[in-house]
C-alpha positions in Angstrom: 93.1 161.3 109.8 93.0 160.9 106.1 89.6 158.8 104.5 91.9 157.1 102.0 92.9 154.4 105.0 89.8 153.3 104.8 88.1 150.9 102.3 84.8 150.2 101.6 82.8 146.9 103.3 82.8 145.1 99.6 86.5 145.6 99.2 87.0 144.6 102.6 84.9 141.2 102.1 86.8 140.7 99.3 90.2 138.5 99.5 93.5 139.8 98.6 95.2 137.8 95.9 97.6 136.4 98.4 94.6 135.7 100.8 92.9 133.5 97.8 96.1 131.4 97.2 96.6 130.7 101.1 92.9 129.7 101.5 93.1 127.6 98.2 96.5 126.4 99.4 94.6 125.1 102.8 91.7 124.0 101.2 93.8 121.2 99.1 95.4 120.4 102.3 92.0 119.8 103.5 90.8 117.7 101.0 94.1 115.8 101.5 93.6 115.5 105.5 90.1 113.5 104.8 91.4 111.3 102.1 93.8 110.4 105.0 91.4 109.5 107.9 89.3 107.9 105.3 92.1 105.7 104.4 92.6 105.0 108.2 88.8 104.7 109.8 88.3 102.7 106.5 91.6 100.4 107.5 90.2 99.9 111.1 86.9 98.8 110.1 88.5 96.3 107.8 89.8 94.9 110.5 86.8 94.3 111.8 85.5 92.9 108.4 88.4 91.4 106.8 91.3 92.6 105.1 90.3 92.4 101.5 87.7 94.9 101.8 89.8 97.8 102.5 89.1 100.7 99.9 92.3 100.3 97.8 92.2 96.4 97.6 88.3 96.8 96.4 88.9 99.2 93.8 92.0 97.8 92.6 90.6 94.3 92.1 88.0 96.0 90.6 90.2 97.8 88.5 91.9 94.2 87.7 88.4 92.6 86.9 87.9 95.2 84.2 91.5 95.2 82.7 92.0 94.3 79.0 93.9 91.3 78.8 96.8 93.3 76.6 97.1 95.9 79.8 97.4 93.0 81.9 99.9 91.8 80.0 101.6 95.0 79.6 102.1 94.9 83.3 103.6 91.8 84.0 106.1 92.4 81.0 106.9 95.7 82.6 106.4 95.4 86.2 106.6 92.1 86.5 105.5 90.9 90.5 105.3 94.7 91.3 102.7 95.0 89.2 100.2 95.5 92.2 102.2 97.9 93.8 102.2 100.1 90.8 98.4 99.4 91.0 98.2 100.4 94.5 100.5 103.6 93.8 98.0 104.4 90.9 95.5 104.6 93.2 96.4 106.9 95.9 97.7 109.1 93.3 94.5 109.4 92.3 92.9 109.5 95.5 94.9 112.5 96.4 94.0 114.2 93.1 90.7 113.8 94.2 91.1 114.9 97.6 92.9 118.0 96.4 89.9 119.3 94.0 87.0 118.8 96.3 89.2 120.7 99.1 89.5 123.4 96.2 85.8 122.8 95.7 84.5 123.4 99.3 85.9 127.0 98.8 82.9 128.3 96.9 80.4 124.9 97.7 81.2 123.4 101.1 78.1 121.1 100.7 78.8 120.3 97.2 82.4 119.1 98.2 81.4 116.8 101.2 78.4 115.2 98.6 81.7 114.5 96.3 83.3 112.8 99.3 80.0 110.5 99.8 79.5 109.7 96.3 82.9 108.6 95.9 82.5 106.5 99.1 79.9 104.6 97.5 81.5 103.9 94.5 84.5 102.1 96.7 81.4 100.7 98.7 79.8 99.2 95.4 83.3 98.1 94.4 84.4 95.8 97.6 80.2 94.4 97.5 80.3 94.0 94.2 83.5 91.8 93.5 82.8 88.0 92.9 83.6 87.1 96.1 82.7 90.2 97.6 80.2 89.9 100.8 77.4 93.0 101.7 79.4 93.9 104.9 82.9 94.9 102.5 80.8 98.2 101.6 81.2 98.7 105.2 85.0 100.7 105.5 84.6 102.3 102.2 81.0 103.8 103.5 82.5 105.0 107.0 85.6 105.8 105.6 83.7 108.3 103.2 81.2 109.3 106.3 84.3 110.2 108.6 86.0 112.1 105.2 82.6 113.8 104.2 82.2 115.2 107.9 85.6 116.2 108.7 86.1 117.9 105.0 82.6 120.3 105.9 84.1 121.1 109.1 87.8 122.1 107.7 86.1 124.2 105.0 84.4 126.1 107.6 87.3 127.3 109.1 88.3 128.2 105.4 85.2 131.1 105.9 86.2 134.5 105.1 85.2 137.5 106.9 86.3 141.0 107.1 88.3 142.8 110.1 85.9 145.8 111.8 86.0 148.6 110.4 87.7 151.6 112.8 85.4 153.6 114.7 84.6 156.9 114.0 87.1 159.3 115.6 89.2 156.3 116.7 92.9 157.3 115.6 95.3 154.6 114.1 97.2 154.1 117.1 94.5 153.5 119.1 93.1 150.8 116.9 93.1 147.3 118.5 95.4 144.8 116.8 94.4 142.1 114.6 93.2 138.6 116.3 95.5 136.3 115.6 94.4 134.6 112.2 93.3 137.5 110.4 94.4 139.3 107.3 96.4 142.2 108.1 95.5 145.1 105.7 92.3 146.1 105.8 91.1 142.7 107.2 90.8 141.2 104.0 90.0 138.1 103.1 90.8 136.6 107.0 89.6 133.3 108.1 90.4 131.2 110.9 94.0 129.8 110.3 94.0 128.8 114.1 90.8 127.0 114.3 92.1 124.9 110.8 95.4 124.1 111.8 94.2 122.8 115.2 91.3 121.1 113.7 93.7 119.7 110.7 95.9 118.9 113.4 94.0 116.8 115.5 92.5 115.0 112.6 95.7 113.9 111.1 96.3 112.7 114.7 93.5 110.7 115.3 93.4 109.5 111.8 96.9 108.1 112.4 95.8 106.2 115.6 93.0 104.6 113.7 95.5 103.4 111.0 97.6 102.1 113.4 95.4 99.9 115.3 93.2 98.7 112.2 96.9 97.4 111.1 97.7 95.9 114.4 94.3 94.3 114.6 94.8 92.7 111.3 98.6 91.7 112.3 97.1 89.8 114.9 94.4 87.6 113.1 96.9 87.2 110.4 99.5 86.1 113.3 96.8 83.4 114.4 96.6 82.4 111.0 100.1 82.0 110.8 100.6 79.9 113.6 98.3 77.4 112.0 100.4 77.0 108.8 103.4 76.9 111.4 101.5 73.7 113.0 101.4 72.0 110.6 103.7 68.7 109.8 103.3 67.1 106.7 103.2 63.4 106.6 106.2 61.2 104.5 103.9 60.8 101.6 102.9 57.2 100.3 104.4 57.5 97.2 107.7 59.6 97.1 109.4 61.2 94.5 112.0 59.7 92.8 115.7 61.3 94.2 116.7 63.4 91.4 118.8 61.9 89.0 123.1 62.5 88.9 123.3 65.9 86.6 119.7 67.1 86.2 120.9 70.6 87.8 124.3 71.1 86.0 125.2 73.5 88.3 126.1 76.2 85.3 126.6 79.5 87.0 123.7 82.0 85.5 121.2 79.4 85.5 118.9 78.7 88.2 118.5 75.7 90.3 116.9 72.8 88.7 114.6 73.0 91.6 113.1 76.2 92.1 113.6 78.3 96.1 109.7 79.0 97.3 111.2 82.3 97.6 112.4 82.8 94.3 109.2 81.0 92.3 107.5 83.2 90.0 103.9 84.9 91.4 101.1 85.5 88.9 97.9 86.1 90.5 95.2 89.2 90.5 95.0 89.2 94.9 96.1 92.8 95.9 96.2 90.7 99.4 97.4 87.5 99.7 94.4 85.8 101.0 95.3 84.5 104.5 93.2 81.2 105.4 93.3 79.5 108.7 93.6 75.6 107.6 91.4 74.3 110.6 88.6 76.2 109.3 89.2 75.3 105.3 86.9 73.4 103.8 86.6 72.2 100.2 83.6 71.1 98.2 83.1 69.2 95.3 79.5 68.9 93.4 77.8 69.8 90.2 76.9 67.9 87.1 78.1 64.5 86.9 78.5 64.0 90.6 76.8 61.5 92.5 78.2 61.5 95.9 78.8 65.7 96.7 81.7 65.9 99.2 83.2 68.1 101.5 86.7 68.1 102.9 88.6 69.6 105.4 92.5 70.1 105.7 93.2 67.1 107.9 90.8 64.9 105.7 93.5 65.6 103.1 96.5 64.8 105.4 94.9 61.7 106.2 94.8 60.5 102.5 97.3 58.8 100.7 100.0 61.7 100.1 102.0 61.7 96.8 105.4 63.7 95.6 105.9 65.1 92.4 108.7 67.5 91.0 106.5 69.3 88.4 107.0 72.5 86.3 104.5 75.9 85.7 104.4 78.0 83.2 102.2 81.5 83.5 100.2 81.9 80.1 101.6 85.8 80.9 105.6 84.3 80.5 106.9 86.3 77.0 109.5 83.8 74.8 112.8 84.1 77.3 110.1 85.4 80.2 111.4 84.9 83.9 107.2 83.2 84.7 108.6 79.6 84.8 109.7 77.3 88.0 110.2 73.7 89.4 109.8 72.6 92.4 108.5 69.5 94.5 105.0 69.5 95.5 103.0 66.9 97.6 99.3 66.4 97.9 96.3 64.7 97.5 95.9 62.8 93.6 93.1 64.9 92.3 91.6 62.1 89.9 90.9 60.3 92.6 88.6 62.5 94.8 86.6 63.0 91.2 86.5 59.4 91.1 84.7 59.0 95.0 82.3 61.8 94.5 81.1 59.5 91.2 82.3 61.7 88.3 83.6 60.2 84.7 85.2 61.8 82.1 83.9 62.4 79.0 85.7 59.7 77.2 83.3 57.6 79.7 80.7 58.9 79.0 80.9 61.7 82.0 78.2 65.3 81.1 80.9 67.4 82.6 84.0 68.3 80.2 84.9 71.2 82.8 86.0 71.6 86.2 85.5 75.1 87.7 87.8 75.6 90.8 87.2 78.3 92.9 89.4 80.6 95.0 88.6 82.1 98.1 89.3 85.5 96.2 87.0 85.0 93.9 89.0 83.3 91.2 87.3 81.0 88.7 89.7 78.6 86.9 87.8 76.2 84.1 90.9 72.8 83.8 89.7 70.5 81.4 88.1 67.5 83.6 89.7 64.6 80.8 93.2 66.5 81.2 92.9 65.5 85.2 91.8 62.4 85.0 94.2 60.8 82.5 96.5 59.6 84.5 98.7 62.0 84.9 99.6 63.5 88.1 97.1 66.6 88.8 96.8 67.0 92.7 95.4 68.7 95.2 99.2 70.3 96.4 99.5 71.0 100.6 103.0 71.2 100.5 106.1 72.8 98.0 109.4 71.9 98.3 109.1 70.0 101.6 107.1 72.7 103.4 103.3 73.5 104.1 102.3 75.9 101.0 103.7 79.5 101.4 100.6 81.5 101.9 101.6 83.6 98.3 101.7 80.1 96.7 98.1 79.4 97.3 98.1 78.2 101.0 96.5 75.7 102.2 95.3 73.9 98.9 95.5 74.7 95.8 95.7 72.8 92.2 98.5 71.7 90.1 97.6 70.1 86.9 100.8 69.2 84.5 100.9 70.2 80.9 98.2 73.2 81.8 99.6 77.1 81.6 98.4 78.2 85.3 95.2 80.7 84.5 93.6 76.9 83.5 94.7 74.6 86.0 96.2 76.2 89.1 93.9 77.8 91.1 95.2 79.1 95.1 93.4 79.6 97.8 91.3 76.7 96.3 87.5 76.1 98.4 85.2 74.9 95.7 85.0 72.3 92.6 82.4 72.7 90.5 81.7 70.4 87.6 80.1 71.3 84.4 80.5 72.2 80.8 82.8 75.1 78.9 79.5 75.5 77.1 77.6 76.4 80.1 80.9 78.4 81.8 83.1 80.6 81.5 86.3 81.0 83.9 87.4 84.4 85.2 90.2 84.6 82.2 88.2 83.1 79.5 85.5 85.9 80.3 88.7 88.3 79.2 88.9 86.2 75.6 92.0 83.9 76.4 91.5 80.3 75.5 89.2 77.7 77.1 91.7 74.9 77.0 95.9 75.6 76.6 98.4 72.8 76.9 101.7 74.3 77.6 103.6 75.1 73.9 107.1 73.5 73.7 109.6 76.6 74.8 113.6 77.3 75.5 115.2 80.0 77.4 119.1 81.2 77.0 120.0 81.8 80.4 123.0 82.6 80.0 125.2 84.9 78.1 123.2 87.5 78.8 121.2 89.7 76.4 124.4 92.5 75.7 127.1 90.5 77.7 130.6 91.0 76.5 132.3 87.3 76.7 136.2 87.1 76.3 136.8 84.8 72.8 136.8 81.4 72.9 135.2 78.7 75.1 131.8 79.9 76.3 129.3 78.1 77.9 125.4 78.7 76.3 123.3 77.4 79.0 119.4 77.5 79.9 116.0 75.5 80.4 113.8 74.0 78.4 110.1 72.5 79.0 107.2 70.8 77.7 105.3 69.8 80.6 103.9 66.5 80.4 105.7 65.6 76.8 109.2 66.0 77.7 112.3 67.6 76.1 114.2 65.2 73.4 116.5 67.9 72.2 117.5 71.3 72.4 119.5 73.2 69.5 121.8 76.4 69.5 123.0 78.7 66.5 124.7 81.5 65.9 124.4 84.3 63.9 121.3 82.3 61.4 123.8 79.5 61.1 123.9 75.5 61.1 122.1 74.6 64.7 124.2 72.9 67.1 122.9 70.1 69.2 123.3 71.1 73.0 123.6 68.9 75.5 120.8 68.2 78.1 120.6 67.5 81.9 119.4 64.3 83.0 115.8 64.0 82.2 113.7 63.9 86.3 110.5 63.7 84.7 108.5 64.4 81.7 106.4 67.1 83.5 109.8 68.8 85.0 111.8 71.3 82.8 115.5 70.2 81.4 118.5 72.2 81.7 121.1 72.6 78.7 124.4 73.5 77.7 126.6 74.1 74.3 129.8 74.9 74.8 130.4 77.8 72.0 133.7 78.4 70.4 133.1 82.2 70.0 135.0 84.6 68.5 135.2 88.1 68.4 132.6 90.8 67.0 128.6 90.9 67.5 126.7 87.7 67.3 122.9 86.5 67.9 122.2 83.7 69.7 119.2 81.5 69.0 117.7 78.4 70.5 114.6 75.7 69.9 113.5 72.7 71.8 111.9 69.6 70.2 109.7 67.9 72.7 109.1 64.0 72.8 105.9 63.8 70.0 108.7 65.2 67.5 107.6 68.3 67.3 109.8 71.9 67.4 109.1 74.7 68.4 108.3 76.7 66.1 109.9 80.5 65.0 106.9 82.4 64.7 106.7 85.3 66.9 103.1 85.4 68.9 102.3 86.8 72.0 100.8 85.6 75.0 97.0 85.8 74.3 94.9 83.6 73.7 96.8 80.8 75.0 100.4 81.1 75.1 103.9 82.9 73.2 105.9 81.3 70.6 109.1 82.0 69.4 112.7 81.5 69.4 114.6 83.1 72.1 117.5 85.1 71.1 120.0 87.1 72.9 122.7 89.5 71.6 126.4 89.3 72.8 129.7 91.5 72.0 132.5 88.8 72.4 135.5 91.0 73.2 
């Protein structure tokens, strides 16, 4: 038999090229196959915690808590209410580069790889503790999730082992040599490892991991099914004071501009929750104390039903909505008349003679929203909403309570998920956004919105109707102008006025003719005052601008 079959026991410890990329090629799927039972053992033991503490909600609100306010911004412009799903997406993309370098890792370190694993698990772990409204027990998935990973990765790489094929014995001729065990290398035995023992083990792994996803999700389908069977028992009372019917051509029924009165369905969501806190309202409870108060209080759901009720169609504005931005809606809310609550727990407003100057709401989610305590006790009407357009809150609208203050952009005066009132000073506080340098205090800005044309439409000459909205909560709309092409402006005109805290719709009826034209509108709002032209984004406390679209009248 010729010697030159035969290699020596270094080049047969020694992995073929091929060999090397199969084993690096299994390794990443390795790392990939613990990310993924982390994922799942981490989702079941959420359930058992509470939602919010899974590993991807944690880091991404902590991602959100550290965000500049321009990258915020950047996302709502560009992403708009998938802005969390992009976040979410950002993350496992991440995750499974991560997963697919410490599988690589484990090749030459097996330790090393499943250390990675647990210090990466305790960064999650850290994150969900160490939220605002985070709890010591939300480390909990993110630490057996990384546990599971860390144990499961070590065993996978050990499969990954290579070892050489025995060597022939001496005399033995080749056709008497015994063939390979299934899983090793061919040629000379090199570089073989256990592809069996992985792909079972992988196997298995993915399998379990998959039934522990599956019931963590079902668990949490159920409590939030119990959850939603409280919202569904709910019947709101005929509220003491009703809102006035809406009067004969506030909606003017132009086609391309929304309802006067905004669908629940269709009303803008700005909010940094990666889960829609879900809060069973006979456990709610609200409290109200801090500086200034004499008589602390704490309510319950039904203690709010039981108060006198009030309706109010009133408009928000996000802070986040660009000139011509989509962040604006109406619709009827009722509730509980904030002011008044203040008012039984002994607190006065500065103009009184009141210490605080700030209320500091709370959200279940950790939210902190500083509203001005003279812009809620005023007079006008800033409640404590249950209900939106003749229905309990929907849980992605702040279910069960939450604030609406007139004449206040959102991020200071509409906190969800509401469970605390704190009063104090902006001296002594800052709020969650204020911490990310927008404004302390910011009254809504007088803005207008062409609705339709739209930006790039191609009207036939002649008639055509220039229609949007137009709002200044709490002052009121007195006019709106239109002009074409830096021309003369053109008084449009209005819808029927439902409120000063409600948006107004508008129409000019344009006698265009052919060729390329701008479009421009402004709003002047019941002190007098027009908006102005300037061009400033949203931060600190609001855009400004004219909105403008471009047509090609054909």
């Amino acid at each position: 038999m010729s010697t030159d079959r035969y290699v020596s026991q270094e080049q047969e410890a020694a992995p073929s090229g091929s060999s090397r990329r199969t084993r690096a090629a299994f390794a990443a799927l390795g790392g990939l196959i613990a990310a993924f039972a982390a994922l799942c053992v981490a989702e079941l033991v959420a359930a058992a915690v509470r939602p919010e503490a899974g590993p991807v909600t944690a880091v991404g609100g902590a991602v959100i808590d550290r965000t500049p306010p321009a990258v915020k911004d950047f996302a709502v412009r560009n992403f708009g209410t998938s802005d969390k799903l992009v976040l979410q997406l950002g993350i496992l993309v991440l995750l499974a580069v991560f997963a697919v370098t410490v599988g690589l890792l484990t090749l030459r370190h097996r330790a090393a790889g499943a250390a990675a694993v647990l210090l990466f698990g305790a960064a999650g772990a850290a994150a969900a503790a160490g939220r605002p409204e985070g709890r010591a027990l939300d480390a909990l998935p993110s630490a057996v999730g990384a546990l599971v990973a860390a144990g499961l990765l070590y065993t996978l790489a050990g499969r990954l082992t290579p070892y050489a094929a025995p060597s022939p014995a001496a005399g033995e001729t080749e056709s008497g040599a015994p063939a390979p065990a299934c899983g090793q290398a061919g040629a000379g035995g090199q570089g073989a490892f256990d592809r069996r023992g992985f792909v079972l083990a992988a196997t298995a792994a993915a399998a379990a991991s998959a039934g522990a996803g599956i019931l963590g999700r079902r668990l949490q389908a159920s409590q939030l099914a119990g959850v939603s069977a409280s919202r569904g028992a709910i019947t709101l009372p005929a509220p003491s004071s009703p809102a006035a019917p809406l009067p004969g051509g506030a909606d003017l029924g132009i086609r391309g501009v929304g309802p006067f009165t905004t669908p629940n369905k269709e009303f803008y969501r700005v909010d940094t929750a990666l889960v829609v806190p879900r809060v069973d309202a006979g456990s709610w409870r609200l409290r109200i104390h801090g500086k200034g108060v004499t008589r602390p209080v704490t309510l319950g759901f039904q203690d709010l039903l039981d108060r006198e009720l009030v309706e109010r169609d009133i408009t928000l504005t996000c802070v986040s909505n660009e000139v011509g931005g989509p962040y604006v809606g109406n619709a009827r809310w009722i509730g509980v008349r904030l002011a008044d609550l203040l008012r039984e727990a002994g607190v006065r407003p500065p103009s009184r003679g009141g210490p605080a100057d700030q209320i500091v709401a709370r959200s279940v989610d950790g939210m902190t929203i500083g509203t001005p305590v003279e812009a809620v006790m005023d007079g006008r009407d800033a409640l404590l909403a249950l209900g939106m357009n003749g229905e309990p809150l929907p849980f992605d609208h702040g279910f069960p309570v939450r604030m609406v203050v007139p004449g206040l952009y959102g991020y200071v005066s509409a906190c969800k998920w509401i469970q605390d009132i704190e009063l104090t000073t902006f001296d002594a506080y800052d709020a969650y956004w204020v911490k990310r340098t927008w404004a302390r205090e910011a009254p809504i800005k007088t803005e207008s919105r062409i609705d339709t044309p739209r930006p790039f439409a191609s009207p036939g000459a002649g008639t055509v109707p220039v229609a949007g909205v137009a709002w200044a909560q709490h002052q009121g709309i007195a006019r709106v102008e239109v002009r074409v092409d830096g021309g003369l402006w053109h008084t449009a005109r209005l819808g029927a006025e439902a409120g000063h805290d409600t948006w107004r719709q508008w129409v000019w009826e344009w006698p265009a003719t052919r060729g390329h034209h701008t479009l421009e509108v402004r709003a002047t709002d019941r002190t007098g005052a027009t908006q102005t032209d300037e061009r400033v984004g949203t931060v600190p406390d609001g855009a400004t601008g004219w909105h403008s679209v471009v047509v090609d009248v054909t």
